[in-house]
N, C-alpha and C positions, 0 to 999 in steps of 0.2 A: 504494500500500500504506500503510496507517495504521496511527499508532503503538500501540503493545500496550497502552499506558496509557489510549488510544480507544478499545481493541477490546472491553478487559475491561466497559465501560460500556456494550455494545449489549446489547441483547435474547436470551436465551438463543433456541434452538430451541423452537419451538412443542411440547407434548404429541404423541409422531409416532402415525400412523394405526395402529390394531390396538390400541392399549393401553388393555386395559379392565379397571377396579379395579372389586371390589363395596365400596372406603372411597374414600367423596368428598376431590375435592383440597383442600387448603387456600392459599388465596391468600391472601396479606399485601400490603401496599398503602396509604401515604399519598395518594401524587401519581397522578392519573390521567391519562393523555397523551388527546388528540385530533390526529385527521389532520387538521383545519384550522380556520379561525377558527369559520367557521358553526357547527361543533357545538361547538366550546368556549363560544362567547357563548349558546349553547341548552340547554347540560349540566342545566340545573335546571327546563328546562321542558316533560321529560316527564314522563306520569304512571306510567309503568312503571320497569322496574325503575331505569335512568338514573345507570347509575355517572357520580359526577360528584367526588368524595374517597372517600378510604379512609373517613372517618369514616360514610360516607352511604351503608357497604359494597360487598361484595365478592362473587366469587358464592361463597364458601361463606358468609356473612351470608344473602345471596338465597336459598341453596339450602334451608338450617332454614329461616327466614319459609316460604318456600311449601310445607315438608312442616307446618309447625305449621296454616297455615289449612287444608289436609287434615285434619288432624287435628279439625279445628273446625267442620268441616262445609262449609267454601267460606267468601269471603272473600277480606281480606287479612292478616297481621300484621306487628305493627312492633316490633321489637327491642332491647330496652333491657339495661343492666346489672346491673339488681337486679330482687327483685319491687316493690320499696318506690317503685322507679324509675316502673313504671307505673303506680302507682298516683297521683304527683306528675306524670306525665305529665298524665294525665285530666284531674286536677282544675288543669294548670294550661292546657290547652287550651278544657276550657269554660267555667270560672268565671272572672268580671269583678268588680272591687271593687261592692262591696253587693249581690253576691249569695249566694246560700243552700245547704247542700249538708247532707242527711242522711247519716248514720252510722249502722247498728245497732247495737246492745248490744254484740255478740260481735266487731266490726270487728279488724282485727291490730292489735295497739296502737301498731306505729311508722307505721303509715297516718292513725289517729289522732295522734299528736304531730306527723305532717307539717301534718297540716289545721289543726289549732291553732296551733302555734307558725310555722308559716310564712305559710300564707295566712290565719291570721287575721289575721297583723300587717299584710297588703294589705289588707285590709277584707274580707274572703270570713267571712262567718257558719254555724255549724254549729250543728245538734240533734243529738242522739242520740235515737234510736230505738226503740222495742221491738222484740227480735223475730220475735214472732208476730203483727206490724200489720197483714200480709198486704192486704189491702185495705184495711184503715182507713189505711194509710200515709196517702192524700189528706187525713185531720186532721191531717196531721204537716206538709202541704205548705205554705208558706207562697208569697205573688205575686213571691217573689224566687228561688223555689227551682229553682234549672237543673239541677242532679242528686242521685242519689237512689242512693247503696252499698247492695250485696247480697253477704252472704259467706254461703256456707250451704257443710257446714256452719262455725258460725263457730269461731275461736279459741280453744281449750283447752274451755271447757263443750259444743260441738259442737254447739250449738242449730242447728235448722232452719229455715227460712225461705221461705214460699210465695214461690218467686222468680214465678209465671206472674202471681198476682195483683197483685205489688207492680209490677211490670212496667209490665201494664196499667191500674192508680192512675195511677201516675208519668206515662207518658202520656200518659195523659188530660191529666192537669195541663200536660203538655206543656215536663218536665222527661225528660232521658236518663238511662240506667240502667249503670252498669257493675256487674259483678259479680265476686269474685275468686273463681277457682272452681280455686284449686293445690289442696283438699282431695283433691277426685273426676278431677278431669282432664280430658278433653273425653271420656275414654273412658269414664267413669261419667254427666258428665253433661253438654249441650250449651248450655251459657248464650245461643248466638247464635238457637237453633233457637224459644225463644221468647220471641222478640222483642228483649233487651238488647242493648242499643248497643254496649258495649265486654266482652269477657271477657280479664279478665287474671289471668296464672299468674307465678307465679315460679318458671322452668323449673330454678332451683337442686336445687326438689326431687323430684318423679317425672322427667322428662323427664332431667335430667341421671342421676338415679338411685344418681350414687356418690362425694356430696359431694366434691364437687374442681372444683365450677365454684358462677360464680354470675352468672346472669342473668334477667331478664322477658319478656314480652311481652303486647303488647296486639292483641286481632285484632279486626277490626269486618267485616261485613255491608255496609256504607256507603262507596261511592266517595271522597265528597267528605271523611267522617270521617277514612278513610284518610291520605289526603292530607295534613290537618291533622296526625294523630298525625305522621306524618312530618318536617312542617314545625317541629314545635312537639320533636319530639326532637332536631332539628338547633340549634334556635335553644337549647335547654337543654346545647348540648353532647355528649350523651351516646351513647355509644360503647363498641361489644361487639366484641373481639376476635373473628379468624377463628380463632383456636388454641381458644377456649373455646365458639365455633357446632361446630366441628369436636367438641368433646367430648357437645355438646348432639346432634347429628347420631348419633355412636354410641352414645345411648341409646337415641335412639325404637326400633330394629328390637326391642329387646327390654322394650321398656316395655309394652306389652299382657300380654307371662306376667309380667314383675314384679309388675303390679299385680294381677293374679290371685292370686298365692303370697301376696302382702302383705293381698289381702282376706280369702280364708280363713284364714290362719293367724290373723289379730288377731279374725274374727270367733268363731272356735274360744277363742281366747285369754277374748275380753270376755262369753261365755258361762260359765265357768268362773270369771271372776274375781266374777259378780254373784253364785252361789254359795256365797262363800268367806265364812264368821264374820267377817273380819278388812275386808271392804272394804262402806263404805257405798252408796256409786252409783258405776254404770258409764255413762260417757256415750258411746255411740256409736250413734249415728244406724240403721244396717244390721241392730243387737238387738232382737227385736222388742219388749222392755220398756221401749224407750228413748222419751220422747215426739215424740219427730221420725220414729220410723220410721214411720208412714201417709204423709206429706210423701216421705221418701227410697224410699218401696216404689212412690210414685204416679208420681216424674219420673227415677228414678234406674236405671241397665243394670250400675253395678259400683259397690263401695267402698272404701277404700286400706284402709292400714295403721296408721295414725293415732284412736286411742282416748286418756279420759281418764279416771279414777276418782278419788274423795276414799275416805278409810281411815276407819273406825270413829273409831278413836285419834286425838284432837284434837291440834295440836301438832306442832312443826318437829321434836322428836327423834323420835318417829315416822316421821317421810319419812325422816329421815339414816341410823336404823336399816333401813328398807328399804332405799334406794338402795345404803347399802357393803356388804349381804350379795349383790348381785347381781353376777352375772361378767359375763355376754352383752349387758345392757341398762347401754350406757355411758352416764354419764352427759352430754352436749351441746345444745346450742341450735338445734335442727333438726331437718327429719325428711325423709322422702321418697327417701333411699339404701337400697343393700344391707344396710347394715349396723342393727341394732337399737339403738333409744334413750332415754332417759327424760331429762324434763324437768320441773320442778316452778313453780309459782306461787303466788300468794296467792287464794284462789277471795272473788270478792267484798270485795276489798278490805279481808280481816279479815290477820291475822296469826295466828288461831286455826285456820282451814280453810284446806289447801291442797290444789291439784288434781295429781295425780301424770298426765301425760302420756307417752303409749308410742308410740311408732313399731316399730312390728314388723317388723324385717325380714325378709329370705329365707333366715335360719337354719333347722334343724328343730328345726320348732313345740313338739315335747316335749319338746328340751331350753330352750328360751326358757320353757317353762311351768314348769317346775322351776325355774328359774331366779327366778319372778316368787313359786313357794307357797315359796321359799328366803328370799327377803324380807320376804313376806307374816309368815310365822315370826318374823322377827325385829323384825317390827313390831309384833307384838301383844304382846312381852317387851321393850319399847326399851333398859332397862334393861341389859338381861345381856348376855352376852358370846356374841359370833355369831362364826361363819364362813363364809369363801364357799364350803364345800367344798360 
């Protein structure tokens, strides 16, 4: 008989037979035991799943990764903790000092300051992009160029972007292509189905759906790709809680109606708002006035919640006048929850135009729309004295 002090350290009772949850378990886990030396000295050289540390996951890690490559059409995906995270994945798995890597115009801007400020100081060279280069991208390629970024739509102006043709430029040239495709989702639009090498989301925001987590992922089409993203997350450290997959896990069932409610209401919304005396351009992609929608009506099945407009009324007190007469649209730095958003920028690096960003959540839509001609009001008098009533 062994001491209690011994006992308390064995191994609980296995999960017993019959008990069947419709919410996946959550396991936690640094140290992973082996039955003998053999598969301890082998831990690292399967290609499947191959618990080998916690950091290298768990199967609730396993279990999100393979609903996400569902999601993405087949595949693998690899799991990181930011979106920002997979985007310094990519570019640190295929770029070698003196080589080349394009950026679009509309790129997220800390994906941009990772490529600058970090691998620039490795030697990794960057351009920026136009665009609409669509196939001309191959003028933009230069003999060092390994990869080729596609965000459609992009960052605050919403521009669009021929992902098939820049694709197959890049290719040719015989550079890889990732794309960040958190806009539309895989459920709007399938970045692996034509042809790009890497689709990466920052599942912080649809996927999670109720701001209270934050993570990435990268999924690829590509065995060998796989593997690398793997290797090269491991060796950068990086590491996604099973408490925060487990949250990632209880959004997907209801992520398809979210993003329904989130498409029509904002598409409802950014019809309406192009209407209004008070607002100059509505940039969203899914309008048909918008110059990206032939591009989003040709490769695209759904579209979020995420619009952006500039106001008539030039000028920073103009937006402050709007933002404080609003209840429902809080102001924050993100988008892609339940809840309703607004965020603001400097549109083209002026300090005289700014772009007003909405995240529309799954509020009803009529009181979010009052909420926005409540503002709207109080924009076009910056001056006088408003209320949020």
């Amino acid at each position: 008989m062994i001491d209690i002090a011994t006992e308390l350290l064995q191994a609980p009772t296995a999960v017993p037979g019959g008990f069947a949850s419709l919410s996946p378990g959550v396991f936690h886990a640094s140290t992973i035991v082996f039955p003998d030396v053999t598969s301890f000295l082998g831990r690292h050289k399967r290609e499947d799943v191959a618990y080998s540390y916690g950091q290298n996951g768990t199967p609730t890690h396993f279990a999100l990764a393979e609903k996400l490559a569902q999601l993405e059409g087949g595949g693998q995906t690899v799991l990181v903790p930011t979106g920002l995270a997979a985007a310094v994945m990519v570019n640190s798995l295929v770029l070698h000092t003196g080589e080349h890597v394009l950026l679009p115009a509309s790129i997220y801007g800390p994906t941009l300051d990772a490529t600058v400020q970090l691998f620039g100081k490795w030697g990794i060279e960057h351009t920026i992009y136009p665009n609409d280069a669509g196939a001309g991208i191959a003028a933009w390629c230069k003999q060092t160029t390994r990869l080729v970024w596609i965000e459609s739509p992009g960052s605050d102006t919403m521009d669009m972007q021929d992902a098939l043709a820049i694709t197959t430029a890049a290719h040719a040239h015989g550079a890889l292509v990732a794309m960040d495709n958190t806009w539309a989702s895989p459920l709007g639009f399938r970045p692996l189905d034509v042809g790009i090498d890497f689709s990466v989301q920052s599942l912080t925001k649809y996927v999670g759906g109720h701001s209270d987590l934050l993570m990435g992922a990268v999924s690829t089409r590509d065995q060998q790709l796989h593997q690398r993203l793997r290797d090269t997350a491991e060796l950068l450290g990086y590491y996604v809680s099973p408490d925060e997959c487990f949250l990632a896990l209880r959004g997907l069932p209801t992520m398809a109606l979210r993003m329904e409610r989130h498409f029509a209401s904002a598409l409802h919304i950014a019809r309406r708002l192009e209407l209004h005396p008070a607002v100059l351009h509505v940039h969203y992609p899914p309008l048909a006035s918008d110059p990206g929608y032939p591009l989003w009506r040709r490769d695209y099945k759904l579209g979020s919640g995420t619009l952006s407009f500039e106001l008539c009324q030039p000028g920073l007190e103009a937006v402050e006048a709007f933002v404080s007469a609003l209840r429902y649209f809080k102001l924050g730095n993100s988008w892609g929850g339940v809840h309703s958003l607004v965020a603001i920028a400097p549109l083209r690096l002026t300090q005289t135009r700014w772009l007003i960003r909405l995240h529309v959540g799954v509020e009803d839509v009529e009181d979010l729309l009052q909420d926005l001609l409540r503002g709207l009001d109080a924009a076009e008098t910056p001056g006088g004295v408003h209320t949020a009533g």
